[in-house]
C-alpha positions as CSV (number, residue, x, y, z in Angstrom):
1,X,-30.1,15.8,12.1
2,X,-30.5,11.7,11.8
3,X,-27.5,10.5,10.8
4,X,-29.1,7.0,10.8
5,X,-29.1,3.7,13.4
6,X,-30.9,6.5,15.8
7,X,-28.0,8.3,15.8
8,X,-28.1,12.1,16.5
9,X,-25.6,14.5,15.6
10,X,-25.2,18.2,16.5
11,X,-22.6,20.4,15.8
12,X,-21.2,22.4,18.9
13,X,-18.9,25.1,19.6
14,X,-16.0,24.3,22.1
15,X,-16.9,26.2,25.0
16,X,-21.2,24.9,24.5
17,X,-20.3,21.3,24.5
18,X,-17.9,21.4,27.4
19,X,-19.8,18.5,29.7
20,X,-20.7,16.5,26.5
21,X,-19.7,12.8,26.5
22,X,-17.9,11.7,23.1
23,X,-18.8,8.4,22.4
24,X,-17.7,8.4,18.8
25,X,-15.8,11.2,16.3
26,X,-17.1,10.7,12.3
27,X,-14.5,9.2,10.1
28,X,-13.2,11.9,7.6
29,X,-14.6,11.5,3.9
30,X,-13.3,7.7,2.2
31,X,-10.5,8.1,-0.4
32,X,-12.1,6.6,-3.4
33,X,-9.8,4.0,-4.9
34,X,-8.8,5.1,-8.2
35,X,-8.0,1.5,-10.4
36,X,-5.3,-0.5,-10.2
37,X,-3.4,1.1,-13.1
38,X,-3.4,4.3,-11.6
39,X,-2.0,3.3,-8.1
40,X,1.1,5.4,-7.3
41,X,1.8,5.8,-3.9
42,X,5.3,7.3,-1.9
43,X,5.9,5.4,1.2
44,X,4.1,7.9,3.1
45,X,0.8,7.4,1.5
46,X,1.3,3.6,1.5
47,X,1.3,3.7,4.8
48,X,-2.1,6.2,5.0
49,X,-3.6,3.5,2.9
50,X,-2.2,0.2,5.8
51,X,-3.5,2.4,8.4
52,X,-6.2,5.7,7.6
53,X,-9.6,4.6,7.5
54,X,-10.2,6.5,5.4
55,X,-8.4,4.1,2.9
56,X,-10.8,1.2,3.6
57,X,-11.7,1.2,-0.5
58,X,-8.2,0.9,-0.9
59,X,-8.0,-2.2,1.3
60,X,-11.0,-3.9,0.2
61,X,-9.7,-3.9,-4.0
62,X,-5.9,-4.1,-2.7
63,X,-6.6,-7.7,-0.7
64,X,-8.9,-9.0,-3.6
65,X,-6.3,-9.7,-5.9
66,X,-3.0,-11.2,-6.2
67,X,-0.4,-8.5,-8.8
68,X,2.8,-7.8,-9.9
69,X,4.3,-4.5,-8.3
70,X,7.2,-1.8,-8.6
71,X,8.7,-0.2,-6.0
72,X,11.0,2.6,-7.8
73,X,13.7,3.9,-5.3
74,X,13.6,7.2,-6.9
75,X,16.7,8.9,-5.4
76,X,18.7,6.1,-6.8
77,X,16.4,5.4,-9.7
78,X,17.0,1.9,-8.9
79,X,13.9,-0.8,-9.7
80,X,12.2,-3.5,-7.2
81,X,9.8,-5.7,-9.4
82,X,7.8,-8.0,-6.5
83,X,4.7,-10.1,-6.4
84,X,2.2,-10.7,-4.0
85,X,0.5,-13.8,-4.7
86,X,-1.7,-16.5,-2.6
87,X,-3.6,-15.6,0.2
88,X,-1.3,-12.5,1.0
89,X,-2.5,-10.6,-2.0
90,X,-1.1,-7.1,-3.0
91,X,-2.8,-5.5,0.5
92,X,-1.0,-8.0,2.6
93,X,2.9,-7.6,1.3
94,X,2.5,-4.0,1.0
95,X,1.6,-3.8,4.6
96,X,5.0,-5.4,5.3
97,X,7.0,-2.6,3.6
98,X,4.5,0.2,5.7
99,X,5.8,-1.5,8.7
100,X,9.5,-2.5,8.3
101,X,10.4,-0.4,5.4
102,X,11.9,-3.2,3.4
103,X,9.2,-5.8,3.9
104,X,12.0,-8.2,3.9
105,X,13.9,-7.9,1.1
106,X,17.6,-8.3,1.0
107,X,18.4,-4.9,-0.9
108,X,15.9,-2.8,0.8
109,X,16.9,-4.0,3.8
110,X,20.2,-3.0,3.0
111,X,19.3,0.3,2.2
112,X,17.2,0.5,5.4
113,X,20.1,-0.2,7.4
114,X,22.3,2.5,6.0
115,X,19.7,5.0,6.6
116,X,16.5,4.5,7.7
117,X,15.2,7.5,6.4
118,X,15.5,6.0,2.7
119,X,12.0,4.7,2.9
120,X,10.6,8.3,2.2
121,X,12.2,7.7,-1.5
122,X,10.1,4.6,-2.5
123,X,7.1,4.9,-4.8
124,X,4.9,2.0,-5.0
125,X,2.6,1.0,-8.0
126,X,1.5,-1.7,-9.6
127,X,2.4,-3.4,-13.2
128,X,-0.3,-5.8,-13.2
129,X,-3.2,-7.8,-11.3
130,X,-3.9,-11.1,-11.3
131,X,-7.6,-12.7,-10.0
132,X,-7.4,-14.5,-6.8
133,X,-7.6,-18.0,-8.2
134,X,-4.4,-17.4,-10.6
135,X,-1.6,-20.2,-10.0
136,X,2.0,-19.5,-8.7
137,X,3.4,-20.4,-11.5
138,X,1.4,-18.1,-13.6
139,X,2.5,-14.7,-11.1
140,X,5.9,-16.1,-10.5
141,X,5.9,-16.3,-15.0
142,X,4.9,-12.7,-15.1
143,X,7.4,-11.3,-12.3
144,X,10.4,-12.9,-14.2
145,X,9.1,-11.2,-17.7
146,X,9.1,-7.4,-15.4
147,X,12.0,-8.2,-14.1
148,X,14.2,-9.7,-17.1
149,X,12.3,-6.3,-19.1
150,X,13.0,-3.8,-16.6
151,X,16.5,-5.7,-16.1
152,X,16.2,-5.0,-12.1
153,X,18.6,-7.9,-11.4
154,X,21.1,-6.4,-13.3
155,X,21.0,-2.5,-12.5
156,X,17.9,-2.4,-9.9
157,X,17.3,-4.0,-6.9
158,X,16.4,-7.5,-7.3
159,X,18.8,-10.3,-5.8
160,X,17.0,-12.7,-7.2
């Protein structure tokens, strides 16, 4: 069949296509990207949406706009309230935490040093979305409402 761009694809059994030169192997179908009020994601899937390509929806809405987010530890049931605002947008500080684990942050790095393995108890979602052109002040406003609300300096995991 035509797949499109002249490109021809046939399916093969193992032991027919032995010879055949792979030049390129079909992505698997996209993940559709729900809306931003229904992300919940456990570390693991954070980091399918960072790195699968199957996830590229997901990157294209998560790097268009600058939110508020929750990480919820939820062995300990302790809160993280975080923003990602300015040009690093929501995609760009949740591809910190895929790749350290902590993405910097004094308590979760804390926790990551006690056992790495901790990570595997963090779900991430998001508590509101701001357009790309929103001030600082305006996301830096709305993280101190989530976190005086969700009082995650006092018994969750903000240190500031």
């Amino acid at each position: 069949m035509v797949k499109g761009h002249g490109e021809l694809g046939w399916a093969k059994s193992a032991s027919s296509a032995v010879g055949f030169l792979i030049t390129k192997i079909a992505d698997a179908r996209p993940e559709p990207f729900p809306s931003f009020d229904q992300v919940v994601l456990s570390f693991s899937e954070l980091v399918a949406v960072v790195d699968d390509s199957r996830y590229e929806r997901w990157r294209q809405a998560l790097s268009s706009v600058q939110s508020i987010y929750l990480i919820a530890d939820t062995k300990t049931e302790h809160l993280y309230v975080g923003n990602a605002d300015g040009a690093q947008r929501i995609l760009g500080r949740w591809s910190e935490y895929a790749k350290t684990g902590h993405g910097g942050n004094v308590a979760l790095s804390e926790l990551n040093k006690l056992d790495f393995t901790h990570r595997q108890y963090f779900q991430f979602s998001i508590l509101r979305v701001f357009s790309p052109g929103a001030s600082t002040a305006e996301v830096d406003a709305a993280e101190a409402h989530y976190k005086r609300t969700l009082l995650t300096r006092q018994f969750g995991l903000n240190r500031n």
